[in-house]
SEBAKE-584930 format. One record per atom (N, C-alpha, C): residue in three letters; residue number from 0; atom name; x, y, z. Coordinates in steps of 0.2 Angstrom, whole numbers. Layout:
+---------+-----+-------+-------+-------+-------+
| residuo | num | atomo |  east | north |    up |
+---------+-----+-------+-------+-------+-------+
|     ALA | NUM |    CA |     X |     Y |     Z |
...
+---------+-----+-------+-------+-------+-------+
//
This chain:
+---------+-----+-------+-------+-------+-------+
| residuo | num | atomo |  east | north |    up |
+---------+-----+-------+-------+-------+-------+
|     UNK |   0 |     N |    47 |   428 |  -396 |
|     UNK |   0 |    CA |    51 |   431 |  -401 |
|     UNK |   0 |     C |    58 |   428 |  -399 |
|     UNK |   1 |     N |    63 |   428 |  -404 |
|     UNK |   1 |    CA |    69 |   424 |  -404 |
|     UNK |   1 |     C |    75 |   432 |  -400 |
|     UNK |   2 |     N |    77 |   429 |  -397 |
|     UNK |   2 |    CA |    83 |   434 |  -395 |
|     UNK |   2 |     C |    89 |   434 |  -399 |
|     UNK |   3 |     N |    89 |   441 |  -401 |
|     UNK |   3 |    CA |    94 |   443 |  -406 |
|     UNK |   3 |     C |    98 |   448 |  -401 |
|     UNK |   4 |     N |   105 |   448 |  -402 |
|     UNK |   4 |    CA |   109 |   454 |  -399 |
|     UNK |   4 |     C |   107 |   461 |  -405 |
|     UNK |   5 |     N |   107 |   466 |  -397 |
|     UNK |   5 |    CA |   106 |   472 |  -399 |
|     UNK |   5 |     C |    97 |   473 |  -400 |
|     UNK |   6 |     N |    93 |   467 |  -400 |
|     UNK |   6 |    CA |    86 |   470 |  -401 |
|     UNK |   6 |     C |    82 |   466 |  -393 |
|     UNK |   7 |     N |    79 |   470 |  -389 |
|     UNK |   7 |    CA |    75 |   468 |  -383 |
|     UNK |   7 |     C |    71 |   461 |  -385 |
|     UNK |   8 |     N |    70 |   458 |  -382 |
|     UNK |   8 |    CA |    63 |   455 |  -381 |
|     UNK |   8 |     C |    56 |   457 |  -384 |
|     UNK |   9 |     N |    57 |   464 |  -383 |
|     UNK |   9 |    CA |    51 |   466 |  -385 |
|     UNK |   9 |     C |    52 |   469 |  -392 |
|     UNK |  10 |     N |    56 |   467 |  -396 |
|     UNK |  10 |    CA |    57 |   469 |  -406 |
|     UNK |  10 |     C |    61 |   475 |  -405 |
|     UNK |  11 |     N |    60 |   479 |  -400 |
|     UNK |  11 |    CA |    64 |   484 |  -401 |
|     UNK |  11 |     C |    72 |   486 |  -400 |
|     UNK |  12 |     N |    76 |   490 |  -405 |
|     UNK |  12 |    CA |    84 |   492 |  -401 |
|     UNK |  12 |     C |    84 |   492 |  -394 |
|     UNK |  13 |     N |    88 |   489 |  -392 |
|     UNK |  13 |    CA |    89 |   490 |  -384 |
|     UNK |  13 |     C |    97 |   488 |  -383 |
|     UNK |  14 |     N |   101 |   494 |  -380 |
|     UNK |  14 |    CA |   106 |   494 |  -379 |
|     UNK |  14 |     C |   108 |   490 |  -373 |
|     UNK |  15 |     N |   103 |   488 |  -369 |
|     UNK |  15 |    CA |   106 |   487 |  -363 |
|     UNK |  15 |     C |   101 |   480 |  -362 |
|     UNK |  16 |     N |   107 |   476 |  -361 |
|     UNK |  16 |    CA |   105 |   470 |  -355 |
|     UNK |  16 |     C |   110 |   468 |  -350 |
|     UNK |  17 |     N |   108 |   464 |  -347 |
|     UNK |  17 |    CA |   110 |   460 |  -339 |
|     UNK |  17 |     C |   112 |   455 |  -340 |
|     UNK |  18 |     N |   117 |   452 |  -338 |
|     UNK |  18 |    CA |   120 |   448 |  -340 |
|     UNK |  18 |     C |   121 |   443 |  -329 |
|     UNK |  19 |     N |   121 |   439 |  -329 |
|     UNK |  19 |    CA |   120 |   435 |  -323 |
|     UNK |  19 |     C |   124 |   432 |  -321 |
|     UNK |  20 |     N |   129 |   431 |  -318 |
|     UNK |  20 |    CA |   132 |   425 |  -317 |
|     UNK |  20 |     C |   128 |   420 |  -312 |
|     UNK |  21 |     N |   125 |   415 |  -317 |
|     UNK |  21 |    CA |   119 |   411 |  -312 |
|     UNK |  21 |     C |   122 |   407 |  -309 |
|     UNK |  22 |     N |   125 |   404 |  -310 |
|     UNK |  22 |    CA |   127 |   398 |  -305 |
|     UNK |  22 |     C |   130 |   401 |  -298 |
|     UNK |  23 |     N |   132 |   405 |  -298 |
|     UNK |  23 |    CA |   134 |   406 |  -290 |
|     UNK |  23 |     C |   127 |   414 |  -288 |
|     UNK |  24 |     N |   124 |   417 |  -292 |
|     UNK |  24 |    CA |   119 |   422 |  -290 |
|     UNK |  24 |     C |   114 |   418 |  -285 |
|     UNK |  25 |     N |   111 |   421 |  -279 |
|     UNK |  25 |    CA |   105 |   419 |  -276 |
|     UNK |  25 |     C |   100 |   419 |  -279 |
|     UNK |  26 |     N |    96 |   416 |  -278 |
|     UNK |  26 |    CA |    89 |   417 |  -283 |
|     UNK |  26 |     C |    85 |   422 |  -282 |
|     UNK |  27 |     N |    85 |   426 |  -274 |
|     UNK |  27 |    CA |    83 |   432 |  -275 |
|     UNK |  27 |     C |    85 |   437 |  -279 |
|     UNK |  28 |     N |    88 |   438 |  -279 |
|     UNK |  28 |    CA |    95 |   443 |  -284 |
|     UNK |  28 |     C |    92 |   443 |  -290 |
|     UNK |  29 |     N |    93 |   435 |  -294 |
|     UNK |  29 |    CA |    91 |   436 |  -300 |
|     UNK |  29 |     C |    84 |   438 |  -301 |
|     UNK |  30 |     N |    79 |   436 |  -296 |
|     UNK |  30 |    CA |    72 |   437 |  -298 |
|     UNK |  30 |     C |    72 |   445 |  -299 |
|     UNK |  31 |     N |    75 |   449 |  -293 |
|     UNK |  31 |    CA |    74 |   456 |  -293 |
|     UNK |  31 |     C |    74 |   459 |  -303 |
|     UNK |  32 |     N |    80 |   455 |  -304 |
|     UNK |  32 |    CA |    84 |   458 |  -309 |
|     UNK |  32 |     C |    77 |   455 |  -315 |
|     UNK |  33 |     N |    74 |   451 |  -315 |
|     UNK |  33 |    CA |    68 |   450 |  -319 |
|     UNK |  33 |     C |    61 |   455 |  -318 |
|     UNK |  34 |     N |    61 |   456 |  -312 |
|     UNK |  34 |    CA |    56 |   461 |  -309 |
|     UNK |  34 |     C |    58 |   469 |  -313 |
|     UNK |  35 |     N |    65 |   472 |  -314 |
|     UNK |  35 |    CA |    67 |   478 |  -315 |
|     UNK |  35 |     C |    66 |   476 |  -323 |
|     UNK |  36 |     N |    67 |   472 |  -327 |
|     UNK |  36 |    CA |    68 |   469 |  -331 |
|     UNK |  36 |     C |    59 |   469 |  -335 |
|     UNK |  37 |     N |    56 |   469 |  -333 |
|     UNK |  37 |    CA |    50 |   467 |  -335 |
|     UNK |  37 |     C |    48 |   474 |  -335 |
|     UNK |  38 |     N |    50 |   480 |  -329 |
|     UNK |  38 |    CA |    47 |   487 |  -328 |
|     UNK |  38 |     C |    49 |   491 |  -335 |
|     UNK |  39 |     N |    56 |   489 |  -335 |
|     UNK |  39 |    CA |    60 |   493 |  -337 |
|     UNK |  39 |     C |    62 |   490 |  -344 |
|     UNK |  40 |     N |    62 |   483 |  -347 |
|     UNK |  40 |    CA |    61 |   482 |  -354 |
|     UNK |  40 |     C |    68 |   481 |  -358 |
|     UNK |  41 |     N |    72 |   479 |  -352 |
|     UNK |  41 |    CA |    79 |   475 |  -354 |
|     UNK |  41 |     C |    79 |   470 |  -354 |
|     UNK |  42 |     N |    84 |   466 |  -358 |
|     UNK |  42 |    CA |    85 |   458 |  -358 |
|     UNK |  42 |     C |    87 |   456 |  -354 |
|     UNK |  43 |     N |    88 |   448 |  -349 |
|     UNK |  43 |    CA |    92 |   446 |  -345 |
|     UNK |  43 |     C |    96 |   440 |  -347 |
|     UNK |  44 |     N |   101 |   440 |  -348 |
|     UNK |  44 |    CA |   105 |   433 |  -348 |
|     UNK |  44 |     C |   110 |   428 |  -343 |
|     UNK |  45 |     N |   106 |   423 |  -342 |
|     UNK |  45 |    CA |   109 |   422 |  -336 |
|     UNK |  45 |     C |   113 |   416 |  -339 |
|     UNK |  46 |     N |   121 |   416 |  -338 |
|     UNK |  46 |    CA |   126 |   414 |  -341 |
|     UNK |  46 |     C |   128 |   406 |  -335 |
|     UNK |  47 |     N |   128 |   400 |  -335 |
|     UNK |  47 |    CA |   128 |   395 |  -330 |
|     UNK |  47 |     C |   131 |   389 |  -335 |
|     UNK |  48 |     N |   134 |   386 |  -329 |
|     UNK |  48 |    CA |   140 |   380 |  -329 |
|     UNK |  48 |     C |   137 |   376 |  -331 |
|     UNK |  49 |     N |   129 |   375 |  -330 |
|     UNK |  49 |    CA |   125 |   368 |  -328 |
|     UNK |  49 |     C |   118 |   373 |  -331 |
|     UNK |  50 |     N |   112 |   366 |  -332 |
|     UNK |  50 |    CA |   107 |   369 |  -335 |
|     UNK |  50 |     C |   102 |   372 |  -326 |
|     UNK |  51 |     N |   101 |   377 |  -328 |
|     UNK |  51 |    CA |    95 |   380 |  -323 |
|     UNK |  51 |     C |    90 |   380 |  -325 |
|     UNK |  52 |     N |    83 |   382 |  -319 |
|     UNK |  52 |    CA |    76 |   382 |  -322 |
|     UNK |  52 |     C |    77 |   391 |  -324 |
|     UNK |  53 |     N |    74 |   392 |  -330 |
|     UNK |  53 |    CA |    74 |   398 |  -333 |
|     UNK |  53 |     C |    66 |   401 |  -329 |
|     UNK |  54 |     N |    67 |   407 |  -329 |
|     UNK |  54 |    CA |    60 |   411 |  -327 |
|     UNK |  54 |     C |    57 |   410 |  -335 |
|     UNK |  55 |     N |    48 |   410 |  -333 |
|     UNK |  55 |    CA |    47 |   408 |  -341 |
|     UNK |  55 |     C |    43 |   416 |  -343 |
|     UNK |  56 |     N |    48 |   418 |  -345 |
|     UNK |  56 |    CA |    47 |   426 |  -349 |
|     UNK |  56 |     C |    52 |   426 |  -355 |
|     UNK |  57 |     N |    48 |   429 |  -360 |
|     UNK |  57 |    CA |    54 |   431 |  -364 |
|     UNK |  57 |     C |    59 |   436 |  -364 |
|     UNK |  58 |     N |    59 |   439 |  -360 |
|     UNK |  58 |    CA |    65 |   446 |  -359 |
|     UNK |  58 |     C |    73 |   442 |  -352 |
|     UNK |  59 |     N |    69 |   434 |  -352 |
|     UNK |  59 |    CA |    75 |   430 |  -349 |
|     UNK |  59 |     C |    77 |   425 |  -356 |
|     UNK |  60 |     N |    84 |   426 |  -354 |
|     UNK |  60 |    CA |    87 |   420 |  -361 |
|     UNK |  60 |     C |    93 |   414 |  -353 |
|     UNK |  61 |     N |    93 |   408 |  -354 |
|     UNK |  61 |    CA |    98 |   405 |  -352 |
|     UNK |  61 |     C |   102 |   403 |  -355 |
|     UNK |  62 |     N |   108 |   404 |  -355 |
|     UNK |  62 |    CA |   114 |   401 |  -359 |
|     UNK |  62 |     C |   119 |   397 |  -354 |
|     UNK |  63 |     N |   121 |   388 |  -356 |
|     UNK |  63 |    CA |   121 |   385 |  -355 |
|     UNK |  63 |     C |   128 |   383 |  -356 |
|     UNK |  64 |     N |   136 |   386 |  -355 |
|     UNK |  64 |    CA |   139 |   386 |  -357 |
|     UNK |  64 |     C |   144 |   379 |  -356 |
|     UNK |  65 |     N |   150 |   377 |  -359 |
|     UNK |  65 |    CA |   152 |   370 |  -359 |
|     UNK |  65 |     C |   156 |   371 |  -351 |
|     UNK |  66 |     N |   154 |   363 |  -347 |
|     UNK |  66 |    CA |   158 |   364 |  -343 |
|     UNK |  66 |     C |   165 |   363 |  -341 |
|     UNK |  67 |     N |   168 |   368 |  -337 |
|     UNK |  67 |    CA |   177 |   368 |  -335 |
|     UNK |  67 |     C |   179 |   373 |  -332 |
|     UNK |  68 |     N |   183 |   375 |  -329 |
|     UNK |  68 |    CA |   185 |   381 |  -327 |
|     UNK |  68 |     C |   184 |   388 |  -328 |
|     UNK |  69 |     N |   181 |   392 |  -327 |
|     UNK |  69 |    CA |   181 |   399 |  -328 |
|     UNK |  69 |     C |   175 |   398 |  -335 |
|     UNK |  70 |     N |   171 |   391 |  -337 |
|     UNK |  70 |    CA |   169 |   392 |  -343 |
|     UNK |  70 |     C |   164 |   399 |  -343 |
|     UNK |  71 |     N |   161 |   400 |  -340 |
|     UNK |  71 |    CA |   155 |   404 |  -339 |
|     UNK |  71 |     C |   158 |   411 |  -339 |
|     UNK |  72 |     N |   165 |   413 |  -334 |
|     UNK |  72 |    CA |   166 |   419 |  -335 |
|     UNK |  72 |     C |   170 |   420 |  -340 |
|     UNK |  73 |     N |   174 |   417 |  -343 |
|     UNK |  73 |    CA |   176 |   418 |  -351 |
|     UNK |  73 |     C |   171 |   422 |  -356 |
|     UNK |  74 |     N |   164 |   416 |  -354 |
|     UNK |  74 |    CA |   159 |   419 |  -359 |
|     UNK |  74 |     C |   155 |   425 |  -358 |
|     UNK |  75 |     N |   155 |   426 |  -351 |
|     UNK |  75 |    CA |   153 |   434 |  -349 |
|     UNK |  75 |     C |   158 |   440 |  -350 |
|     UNK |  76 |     N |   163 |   438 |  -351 |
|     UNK |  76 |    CA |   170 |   444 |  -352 |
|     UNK |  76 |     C |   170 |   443 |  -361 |
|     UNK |  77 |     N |   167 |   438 |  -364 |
|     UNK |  77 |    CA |   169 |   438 |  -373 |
|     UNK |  77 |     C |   164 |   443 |  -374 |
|     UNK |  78 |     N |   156 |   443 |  -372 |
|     UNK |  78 |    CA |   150 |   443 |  -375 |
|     UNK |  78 |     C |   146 |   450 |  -372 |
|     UNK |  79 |     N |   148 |   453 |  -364 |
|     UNK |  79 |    CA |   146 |   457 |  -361 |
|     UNK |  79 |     C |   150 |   465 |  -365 |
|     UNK |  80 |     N |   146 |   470 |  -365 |
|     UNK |  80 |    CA |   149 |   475 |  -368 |
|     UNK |  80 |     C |   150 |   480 |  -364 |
|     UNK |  81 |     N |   152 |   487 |  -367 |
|     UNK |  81 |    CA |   153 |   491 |  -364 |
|     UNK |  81 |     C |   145 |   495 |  -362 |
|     UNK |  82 |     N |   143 |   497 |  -358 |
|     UNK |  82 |    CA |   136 |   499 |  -357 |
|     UNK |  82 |     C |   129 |   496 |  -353 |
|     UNK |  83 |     N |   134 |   489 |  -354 |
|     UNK |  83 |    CA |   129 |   483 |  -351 |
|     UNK |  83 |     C |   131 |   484 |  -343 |
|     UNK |  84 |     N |   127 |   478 |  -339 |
|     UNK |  84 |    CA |   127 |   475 |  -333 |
|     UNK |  84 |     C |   127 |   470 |  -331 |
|     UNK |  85 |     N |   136 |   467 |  -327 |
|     UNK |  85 |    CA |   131 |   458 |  -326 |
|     UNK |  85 |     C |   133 |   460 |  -319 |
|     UNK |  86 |     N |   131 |   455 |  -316 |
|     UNK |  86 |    CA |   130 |   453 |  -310 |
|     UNK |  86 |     C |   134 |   449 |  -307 |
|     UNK |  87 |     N |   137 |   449 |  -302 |
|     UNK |  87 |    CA |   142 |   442 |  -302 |
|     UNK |  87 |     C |   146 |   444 |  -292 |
|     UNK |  88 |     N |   148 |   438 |  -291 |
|     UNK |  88 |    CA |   151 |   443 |  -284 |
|     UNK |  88 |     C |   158 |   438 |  -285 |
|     UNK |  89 |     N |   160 |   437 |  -291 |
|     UNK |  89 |    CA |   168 |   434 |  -292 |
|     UNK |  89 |     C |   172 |   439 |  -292 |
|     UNK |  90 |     N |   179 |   441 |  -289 |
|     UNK |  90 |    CA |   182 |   448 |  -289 |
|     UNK |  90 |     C |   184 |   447 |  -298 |
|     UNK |  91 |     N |   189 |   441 |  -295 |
|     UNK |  91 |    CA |   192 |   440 |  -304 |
|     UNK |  91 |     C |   189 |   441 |  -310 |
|     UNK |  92 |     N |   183 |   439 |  -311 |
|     UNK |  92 |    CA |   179 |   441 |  -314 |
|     UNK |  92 |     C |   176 |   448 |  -316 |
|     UNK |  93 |     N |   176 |   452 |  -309 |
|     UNK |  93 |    CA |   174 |   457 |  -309 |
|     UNK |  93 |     C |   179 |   462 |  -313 |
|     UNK |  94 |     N |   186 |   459 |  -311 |
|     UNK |  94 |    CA |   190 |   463 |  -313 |
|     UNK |  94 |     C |   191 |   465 |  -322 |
|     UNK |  95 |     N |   190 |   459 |  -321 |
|     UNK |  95 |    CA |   191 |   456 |  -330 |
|     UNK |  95 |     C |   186 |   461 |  -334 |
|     UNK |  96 |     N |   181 |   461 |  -332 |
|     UNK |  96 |    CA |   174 |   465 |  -334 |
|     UNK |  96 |     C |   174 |   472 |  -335 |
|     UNK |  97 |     N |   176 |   476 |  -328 |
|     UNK |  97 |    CA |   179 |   483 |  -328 |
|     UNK |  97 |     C |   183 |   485 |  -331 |
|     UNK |  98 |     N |   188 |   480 |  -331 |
|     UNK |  98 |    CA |   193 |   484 |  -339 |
|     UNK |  98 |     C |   192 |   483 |  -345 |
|     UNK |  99 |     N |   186 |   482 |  -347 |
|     UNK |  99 |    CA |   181 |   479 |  -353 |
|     UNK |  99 |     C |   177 |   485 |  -355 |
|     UNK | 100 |     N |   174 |   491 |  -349 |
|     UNK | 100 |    CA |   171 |   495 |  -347 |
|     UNK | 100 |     C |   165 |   492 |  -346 |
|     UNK | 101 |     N |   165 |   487 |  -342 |
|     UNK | 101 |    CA |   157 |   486 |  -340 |
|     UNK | 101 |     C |   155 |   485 |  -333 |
|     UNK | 102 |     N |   150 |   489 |  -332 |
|     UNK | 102 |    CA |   146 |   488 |  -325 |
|     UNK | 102 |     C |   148 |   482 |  -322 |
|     UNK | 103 |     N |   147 |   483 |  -317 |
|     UNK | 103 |    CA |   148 |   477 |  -313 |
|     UNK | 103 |     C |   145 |   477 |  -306 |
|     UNK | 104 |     N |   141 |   472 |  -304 |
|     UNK | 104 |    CA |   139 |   475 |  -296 |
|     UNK | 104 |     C |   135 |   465 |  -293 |
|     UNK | 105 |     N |   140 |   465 |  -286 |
|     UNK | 105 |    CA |   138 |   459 |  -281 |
|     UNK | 105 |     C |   131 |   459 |  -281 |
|     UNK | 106 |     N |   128 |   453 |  -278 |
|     UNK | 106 |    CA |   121 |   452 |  -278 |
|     UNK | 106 |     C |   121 |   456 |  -271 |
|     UNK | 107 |     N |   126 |   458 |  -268 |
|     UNK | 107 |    CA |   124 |   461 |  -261 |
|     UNK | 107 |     C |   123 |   467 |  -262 |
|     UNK | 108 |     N |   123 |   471 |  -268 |
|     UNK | 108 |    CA |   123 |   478 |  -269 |
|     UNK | 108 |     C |   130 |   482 |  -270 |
|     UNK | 109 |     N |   133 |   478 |  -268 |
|     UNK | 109 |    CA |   140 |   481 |  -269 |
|     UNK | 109 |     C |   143 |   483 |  -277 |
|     UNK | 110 |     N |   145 |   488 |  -280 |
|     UNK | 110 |    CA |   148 |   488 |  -287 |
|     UNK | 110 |     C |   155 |   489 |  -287 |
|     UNK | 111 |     N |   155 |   485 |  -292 |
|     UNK | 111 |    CA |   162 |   486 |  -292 |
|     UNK | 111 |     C |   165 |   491 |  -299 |
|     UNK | 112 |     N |   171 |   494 |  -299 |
|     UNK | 112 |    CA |   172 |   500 |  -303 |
|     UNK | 112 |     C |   179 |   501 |  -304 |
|     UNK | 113 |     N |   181 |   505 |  -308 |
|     UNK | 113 |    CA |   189 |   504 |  -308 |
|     UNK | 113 |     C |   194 |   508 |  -302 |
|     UNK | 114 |     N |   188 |   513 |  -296 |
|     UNK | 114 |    CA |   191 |   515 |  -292 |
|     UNK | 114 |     C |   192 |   511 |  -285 |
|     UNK | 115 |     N |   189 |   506 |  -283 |
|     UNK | 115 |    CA |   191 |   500 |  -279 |
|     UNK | 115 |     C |   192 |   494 |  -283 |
|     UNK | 116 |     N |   192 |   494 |  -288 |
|     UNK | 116 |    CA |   193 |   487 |  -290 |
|     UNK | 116 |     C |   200 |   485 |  -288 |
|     UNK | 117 |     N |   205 |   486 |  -285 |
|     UNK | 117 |    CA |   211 |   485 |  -284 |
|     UNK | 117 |     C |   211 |   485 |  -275 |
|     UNK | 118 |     N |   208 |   485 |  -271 |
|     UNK | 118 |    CA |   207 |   486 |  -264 |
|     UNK | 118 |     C |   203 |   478 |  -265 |
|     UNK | 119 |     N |   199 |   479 |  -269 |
|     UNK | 119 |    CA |   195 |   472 |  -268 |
|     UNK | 119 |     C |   197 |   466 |  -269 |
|     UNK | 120 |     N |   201 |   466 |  -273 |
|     UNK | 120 |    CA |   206 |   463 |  -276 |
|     UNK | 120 |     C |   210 |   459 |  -270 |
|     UNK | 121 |     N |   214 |   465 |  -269 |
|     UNK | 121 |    CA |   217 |   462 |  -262 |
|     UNK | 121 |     C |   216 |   460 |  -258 |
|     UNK | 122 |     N |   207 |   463 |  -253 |
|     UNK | 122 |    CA |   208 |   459 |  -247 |
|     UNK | 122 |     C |   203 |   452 |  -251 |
|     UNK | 123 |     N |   202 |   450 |  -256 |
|     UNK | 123 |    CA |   201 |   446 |  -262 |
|     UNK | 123 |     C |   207 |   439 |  -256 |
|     UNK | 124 |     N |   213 |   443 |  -261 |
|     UNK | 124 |    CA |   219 |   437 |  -262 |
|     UNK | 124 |     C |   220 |   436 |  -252 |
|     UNK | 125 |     N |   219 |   442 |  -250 |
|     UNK | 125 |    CA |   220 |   442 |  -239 |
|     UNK | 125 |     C |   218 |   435 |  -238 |
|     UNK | 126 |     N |   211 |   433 |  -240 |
|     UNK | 126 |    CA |   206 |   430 |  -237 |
|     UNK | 126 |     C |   207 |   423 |  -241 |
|     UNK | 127 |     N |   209 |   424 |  -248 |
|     UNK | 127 |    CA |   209 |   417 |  -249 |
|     UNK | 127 |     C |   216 |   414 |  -245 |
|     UNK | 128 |     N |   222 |   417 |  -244 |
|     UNK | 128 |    CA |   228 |   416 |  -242 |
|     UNK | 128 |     C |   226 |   415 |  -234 |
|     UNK | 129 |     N |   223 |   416 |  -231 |
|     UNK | 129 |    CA |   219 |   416 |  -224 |
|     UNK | 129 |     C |   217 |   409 |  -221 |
|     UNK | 130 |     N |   212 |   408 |  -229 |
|     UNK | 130 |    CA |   208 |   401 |  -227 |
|     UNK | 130 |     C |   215 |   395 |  -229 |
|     UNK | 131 |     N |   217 |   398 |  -235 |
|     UNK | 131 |    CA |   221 |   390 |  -236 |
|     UNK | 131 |     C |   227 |   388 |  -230 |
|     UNK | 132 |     N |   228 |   392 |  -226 |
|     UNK | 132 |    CA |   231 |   393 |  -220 |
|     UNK | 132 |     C |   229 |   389 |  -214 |
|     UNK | 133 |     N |   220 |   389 |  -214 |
|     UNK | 133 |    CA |   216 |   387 |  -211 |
|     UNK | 133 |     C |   215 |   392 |  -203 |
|     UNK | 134 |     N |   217 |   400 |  -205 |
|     UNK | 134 |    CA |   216 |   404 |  -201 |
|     UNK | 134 |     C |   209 |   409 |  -201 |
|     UNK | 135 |     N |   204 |   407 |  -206 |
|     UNK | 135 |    CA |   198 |   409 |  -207 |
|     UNK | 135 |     C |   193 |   403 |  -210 |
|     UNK | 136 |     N |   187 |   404 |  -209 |
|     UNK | 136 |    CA |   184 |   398 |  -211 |
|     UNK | 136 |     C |   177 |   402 |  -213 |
|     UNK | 137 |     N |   175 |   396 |  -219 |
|     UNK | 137 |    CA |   167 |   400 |  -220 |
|     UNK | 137 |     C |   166 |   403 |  -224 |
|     UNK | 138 |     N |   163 |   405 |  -227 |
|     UNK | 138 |    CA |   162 |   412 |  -232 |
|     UNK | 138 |     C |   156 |   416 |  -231 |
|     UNK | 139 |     N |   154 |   421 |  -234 |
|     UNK | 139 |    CA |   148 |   427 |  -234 |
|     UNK | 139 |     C |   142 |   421 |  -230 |
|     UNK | 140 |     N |   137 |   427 |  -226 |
|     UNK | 140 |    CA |   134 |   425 |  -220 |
|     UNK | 140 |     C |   128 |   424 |  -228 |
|     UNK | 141 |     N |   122 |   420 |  -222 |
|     UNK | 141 |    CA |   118 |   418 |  -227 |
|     UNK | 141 |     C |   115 |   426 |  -231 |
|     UNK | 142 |     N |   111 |   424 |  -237 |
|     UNK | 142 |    CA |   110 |   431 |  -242 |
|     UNK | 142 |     C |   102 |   435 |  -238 |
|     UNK | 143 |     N |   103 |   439 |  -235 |
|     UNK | 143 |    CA |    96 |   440 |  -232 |
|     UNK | 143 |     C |    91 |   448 |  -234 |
|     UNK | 144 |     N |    88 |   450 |  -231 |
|     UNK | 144 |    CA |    83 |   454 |  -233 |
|     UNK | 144 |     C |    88 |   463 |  -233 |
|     UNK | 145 |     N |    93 |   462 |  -229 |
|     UNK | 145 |    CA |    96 |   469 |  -229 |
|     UNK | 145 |     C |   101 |   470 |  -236 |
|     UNK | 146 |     N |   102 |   462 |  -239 |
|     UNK | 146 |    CA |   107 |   461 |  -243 |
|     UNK | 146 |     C |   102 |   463 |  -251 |
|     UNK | 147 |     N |    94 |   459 |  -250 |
|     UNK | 147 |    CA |    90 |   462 |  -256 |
|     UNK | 147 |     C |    89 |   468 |  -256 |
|     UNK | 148 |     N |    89 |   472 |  -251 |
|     UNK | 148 |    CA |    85 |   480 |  -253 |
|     UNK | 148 |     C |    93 |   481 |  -253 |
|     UNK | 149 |     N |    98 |   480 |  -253 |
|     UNK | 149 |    CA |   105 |   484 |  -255 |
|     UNK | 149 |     C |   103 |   481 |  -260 |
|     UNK | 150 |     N |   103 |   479 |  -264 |
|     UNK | 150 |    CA |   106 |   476 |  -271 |
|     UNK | 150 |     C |   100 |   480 |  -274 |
|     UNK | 151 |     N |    94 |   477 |  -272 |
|     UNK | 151 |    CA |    88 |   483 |  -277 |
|     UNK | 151 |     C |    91 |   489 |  -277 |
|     UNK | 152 |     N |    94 |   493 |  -272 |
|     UNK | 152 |    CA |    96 |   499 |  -271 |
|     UNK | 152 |     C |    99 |   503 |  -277 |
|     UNK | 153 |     N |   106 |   498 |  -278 |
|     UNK | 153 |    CA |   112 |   499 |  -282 |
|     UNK | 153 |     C |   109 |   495 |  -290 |
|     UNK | 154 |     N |   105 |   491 |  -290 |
|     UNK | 154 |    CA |   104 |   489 |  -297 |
|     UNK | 154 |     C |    99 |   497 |  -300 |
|     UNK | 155 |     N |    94 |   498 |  -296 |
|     UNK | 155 |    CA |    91 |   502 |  -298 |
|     UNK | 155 |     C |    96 |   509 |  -299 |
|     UNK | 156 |     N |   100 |   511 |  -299 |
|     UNK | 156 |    CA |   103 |   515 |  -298 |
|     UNK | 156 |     C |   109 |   516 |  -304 |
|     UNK | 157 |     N |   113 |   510 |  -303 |
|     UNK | 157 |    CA |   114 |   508 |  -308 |
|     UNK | 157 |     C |   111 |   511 |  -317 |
|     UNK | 158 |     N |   106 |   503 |  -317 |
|     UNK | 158 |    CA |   102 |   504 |  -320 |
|     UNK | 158 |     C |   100 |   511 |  -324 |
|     UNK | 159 |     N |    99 |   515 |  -320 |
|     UNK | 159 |    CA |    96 |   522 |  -320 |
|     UNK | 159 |     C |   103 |   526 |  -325 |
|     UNK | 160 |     N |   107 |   526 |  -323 |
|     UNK | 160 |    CA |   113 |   530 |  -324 |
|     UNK | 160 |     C |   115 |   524 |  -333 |
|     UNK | 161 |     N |   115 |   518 |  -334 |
|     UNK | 161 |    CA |   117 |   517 |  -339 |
|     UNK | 161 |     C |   113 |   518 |  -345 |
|     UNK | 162 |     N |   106 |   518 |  -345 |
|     UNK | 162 |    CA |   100 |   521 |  -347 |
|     UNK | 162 |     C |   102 |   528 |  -349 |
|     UNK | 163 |     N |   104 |   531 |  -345 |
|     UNK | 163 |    CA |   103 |   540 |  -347 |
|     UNK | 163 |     C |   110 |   539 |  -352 |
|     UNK | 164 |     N |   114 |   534 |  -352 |
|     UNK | 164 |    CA |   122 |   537 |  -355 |
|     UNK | 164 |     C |   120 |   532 |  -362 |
|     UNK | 165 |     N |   114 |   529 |  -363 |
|     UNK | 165 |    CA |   113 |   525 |  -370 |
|     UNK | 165 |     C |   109 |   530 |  -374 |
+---------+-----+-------+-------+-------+-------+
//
């Protein structure tokens, strides 16, 4: 079946889908989110700079947007709504999104909202002001097993909450 906004994969109204920021998501993160997806009878769209291998279910759409700067989060802040979910562990992005009113949560489990999103923000700009100094090095440790059951944790939870509010 063709993906039409506002109708699931499965022909019927569905208020709610997931939106990906795939190019920087781990692939365990996204599988989860097709695992919850599959229970649960939401879309997933996983929004990238560059072509990915798509999971082959129809409740996954790939969009494939033009490449440049910010192209992909432009099109998740144009296209994501109010009730939805993406996925993303960019703050700026995040930020863009919450004042949109839309969920938002890192692949580490972490959500972001409009009562930290200003905390995060900042030690955001600490850290990048840090490295370009060359007083911090590196980024986030590798994505591991304590990082998946937080994210399961929070998306299910999530999930749960914007369900009961459609």
């Amino acid at each position: 079946m063709a993906y039409h906004a506002g109708f699931s994969a499965y022909g019927e109204c569905c208020a709610m889908r997931v939106w990906i920021d795939a190019d920087a998501c781990p692939k365990a993160a996204k599988e989860q989110v097709v695992k919850f997806a599959l229970k649960r009878g939401f879309d997933v769209l996983l929004v990238a700079g560059q072509a990915q291998i798509k999971p082959a279910y129809s409740c996954v759409r790939l969009i494939v947007v033009p490449s440049g700067p910010d192209a992909a989060d432009d099109y998740l802040v144009e296209h994501a709504q109010p009730g939805e979910l993406v996925i993303c562990s960019d703050v700026p992005l995040a930020d863009r999104l919450v004042k949109k009113a839309v969920s938002v949560l890192d692949p580490r489990g972490r959500e972001f909202d409009e009562r930290n999103m200003g905390d995060k923000l900042a030690v955001r700009n600490l850290f990048t002001e840090l490295r370009e100094a060359g007083q911090v090095g590196g980024g986030q440790p590798p994505y591991g097993e304590r990082d998946k059951q937080a994210f399961a944790n929070s998306l299910d939870r999530i999930l749960t909450r914007l369900q009961r509010q459609a």
